[in-house]
N, C-alpha and C positions, 0 to 999 in steps of 0.2 A: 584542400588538395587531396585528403585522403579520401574525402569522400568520393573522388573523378577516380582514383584507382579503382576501389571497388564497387563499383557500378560499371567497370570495363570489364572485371571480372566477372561480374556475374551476368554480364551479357554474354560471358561466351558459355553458358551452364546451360542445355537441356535435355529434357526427359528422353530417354530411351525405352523402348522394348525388346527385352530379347524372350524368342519362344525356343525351347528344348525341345530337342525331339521326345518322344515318348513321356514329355509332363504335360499336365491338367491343363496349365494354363501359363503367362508368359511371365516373366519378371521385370519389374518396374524400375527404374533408379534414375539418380539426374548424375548429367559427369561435366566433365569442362570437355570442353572439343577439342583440346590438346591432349588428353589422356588418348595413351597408346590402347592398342587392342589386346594388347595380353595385359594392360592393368584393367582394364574393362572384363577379360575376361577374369580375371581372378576376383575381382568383387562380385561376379555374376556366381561364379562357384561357391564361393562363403557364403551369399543370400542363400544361394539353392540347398544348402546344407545346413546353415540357420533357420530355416521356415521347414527340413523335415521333409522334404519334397522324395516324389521317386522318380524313377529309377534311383540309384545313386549314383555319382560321376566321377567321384572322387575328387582332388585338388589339384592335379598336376596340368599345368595349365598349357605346356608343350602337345598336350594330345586331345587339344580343341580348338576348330576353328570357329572364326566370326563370320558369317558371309550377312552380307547387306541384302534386306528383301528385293528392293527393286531399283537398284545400280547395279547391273550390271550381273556375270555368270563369275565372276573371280573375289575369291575372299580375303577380306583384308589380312595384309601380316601383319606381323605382329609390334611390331614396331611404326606401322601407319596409323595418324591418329584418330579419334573414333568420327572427328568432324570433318575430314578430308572430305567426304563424299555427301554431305549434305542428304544422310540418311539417319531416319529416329528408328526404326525397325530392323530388327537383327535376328537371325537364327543361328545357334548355338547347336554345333555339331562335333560329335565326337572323331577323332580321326582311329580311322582302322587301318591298325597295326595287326600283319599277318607273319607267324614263323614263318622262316626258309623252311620249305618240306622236303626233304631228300625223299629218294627216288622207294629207298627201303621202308621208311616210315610212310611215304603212302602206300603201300602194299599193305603192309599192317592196318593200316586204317579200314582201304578195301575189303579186306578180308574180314575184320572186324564187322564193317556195314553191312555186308553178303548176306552173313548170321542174324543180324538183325533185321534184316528185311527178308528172309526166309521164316524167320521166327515169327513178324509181321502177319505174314501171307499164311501161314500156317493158324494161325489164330482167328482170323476171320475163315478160313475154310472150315475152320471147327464150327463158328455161332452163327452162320450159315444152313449146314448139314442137318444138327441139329433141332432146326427148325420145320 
């Protein structure tokens, strides 16, 4: 009998890929199909931090999605499980988180920028000139 349990189990086990934006290449792993996407993506962050990999991504597993290559335009949540969709291919995407800008800090910003692209423009009209 225990052997008919797992041999159920481990048919529901397989391999995944997920690719990183901005890494070399993708990461490999086997999961059960009932694991959720934010336990999927948390083993996918410890591999990517255990093998050394760059960018760096940090751990925090809130500020990554899963999107499935080719099911569809919408990412899994995180609580869906990674075998709902009968997809082995995943890309691993950071979520961008942007400050609220008030109206006076982008002036500041503006004006900051103005200096540096006049500083810019003035430096190539120098090695320009001089030629």
């Amino acid at each position: 009998m225990k052997k008919c349990v797992s041999k159920k189990k481990k048919a529901n086990r397989f391999l995944i890929t997920i690719n990183v934006f901005g890494s070399a290449g993708p990461i490999r792993f086997v999961v059960n199909g009932d694991d959720t996407a934010a336990g999927v993506v948390e083993t996918a962050l410890k591999l990517y931090a255990r093998e050394g990999r760059l960018p760096i991504l940090g751990s925090d597993v809130n500020s990554f999605f899963l999107y499935p290559v080719n099911a569809g335009l919408d990412a899994l949540y995180s609580t869906e499980s990674i075998g709902s969709r009968g997809v082995r291919n995943f890309v691993l995407g950071k979520i961008q988180r942007h400050p609220h800008m008030t109206e006076a800090r982008s002036q500041v910003i503006a004006q900051k920028g103005g200096g540096w692209l006049a500083w810019l423009q003035k430096s190539f009209s120098l090695k320009i000139s001089s030629h």
